[in-house]
SETORPA-444223 format. One record per residue (C-alpha): residue in three letters; x, y, z. Coordinates in steps of 0.001 Angstrom, whole numbers, padded with zeros to 6 digits, always signed. Layout:
BEGIN
alaXYZ
...
This chain:
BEGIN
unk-009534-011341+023768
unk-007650-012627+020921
unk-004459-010743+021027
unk-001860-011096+023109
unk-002109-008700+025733
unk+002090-009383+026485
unk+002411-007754+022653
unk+001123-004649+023329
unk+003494-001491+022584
unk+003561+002013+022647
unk+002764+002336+019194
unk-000461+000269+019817
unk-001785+002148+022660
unk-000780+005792+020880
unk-002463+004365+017871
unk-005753+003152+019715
unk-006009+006291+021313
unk-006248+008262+018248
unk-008804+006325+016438
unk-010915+007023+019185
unk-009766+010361+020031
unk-009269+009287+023695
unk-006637+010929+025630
unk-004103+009885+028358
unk-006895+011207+030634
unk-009651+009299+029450
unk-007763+005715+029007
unk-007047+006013+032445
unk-010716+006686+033472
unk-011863+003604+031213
unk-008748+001009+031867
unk-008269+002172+035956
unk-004245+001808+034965
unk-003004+004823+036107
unk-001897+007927+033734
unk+001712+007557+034984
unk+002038+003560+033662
unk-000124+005275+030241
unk+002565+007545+029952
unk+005778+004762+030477
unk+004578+002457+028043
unk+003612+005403+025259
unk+007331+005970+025887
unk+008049+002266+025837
unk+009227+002025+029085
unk+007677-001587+030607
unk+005014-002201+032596
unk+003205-005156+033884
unk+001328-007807+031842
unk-002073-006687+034026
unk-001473-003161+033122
unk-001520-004007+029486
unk-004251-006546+029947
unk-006745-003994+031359
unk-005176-001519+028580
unk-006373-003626+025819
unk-009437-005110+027445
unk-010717-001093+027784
unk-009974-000528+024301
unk-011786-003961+023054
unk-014757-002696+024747
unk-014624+000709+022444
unk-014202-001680+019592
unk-010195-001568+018634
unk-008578-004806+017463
unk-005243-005115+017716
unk-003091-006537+014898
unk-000216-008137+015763
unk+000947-010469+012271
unk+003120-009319+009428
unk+001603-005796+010299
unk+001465-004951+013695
unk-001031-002164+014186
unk-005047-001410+015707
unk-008307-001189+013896
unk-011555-000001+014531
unk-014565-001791+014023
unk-018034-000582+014743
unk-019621-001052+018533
unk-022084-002994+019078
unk-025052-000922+019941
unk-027392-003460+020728
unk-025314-004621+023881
């Protein structure tokens, strides 16, 4: 994990979602952080750094990279089938 976990924002995790067309539902399934702390930091209100490390790290594993430079934003990039 390259990014900063501590970075992550609302945008970010709204963004994420809809490249992958996951909802609130379905992050929580994949990250085990609860729909509830999904929903406060969508409406950035804070949660923990091991909320948003498990929020990124479940993303990562769908293939997102998060962009956090002059241009803060996520990108997809093709899984890696052969894992």
């Amino acid at each position: 994990m390259s990014f900063d976990y501590k970075l992550l924002t609302g945008a970010h995790v709204k963004a994420a979602r809809g490249l992958i067309s996951w909802t609130q539902d379905d992050l929580e399934r994949e990250s085990t952080v609860s729909k509830r702390s999904i929903n406060n930091i969508e409406k950035e209100i804070s949660i923990t750094d091991r909320l948003k490390r498990d929020i990124v790290e479940a993303f990562e594993r769908e293939g997102i990279e998060f962009l956090n430079s002059d241009a803060p934003g996520v990108r997809l990039h093709k899984k890696n089938t052969q894992e």
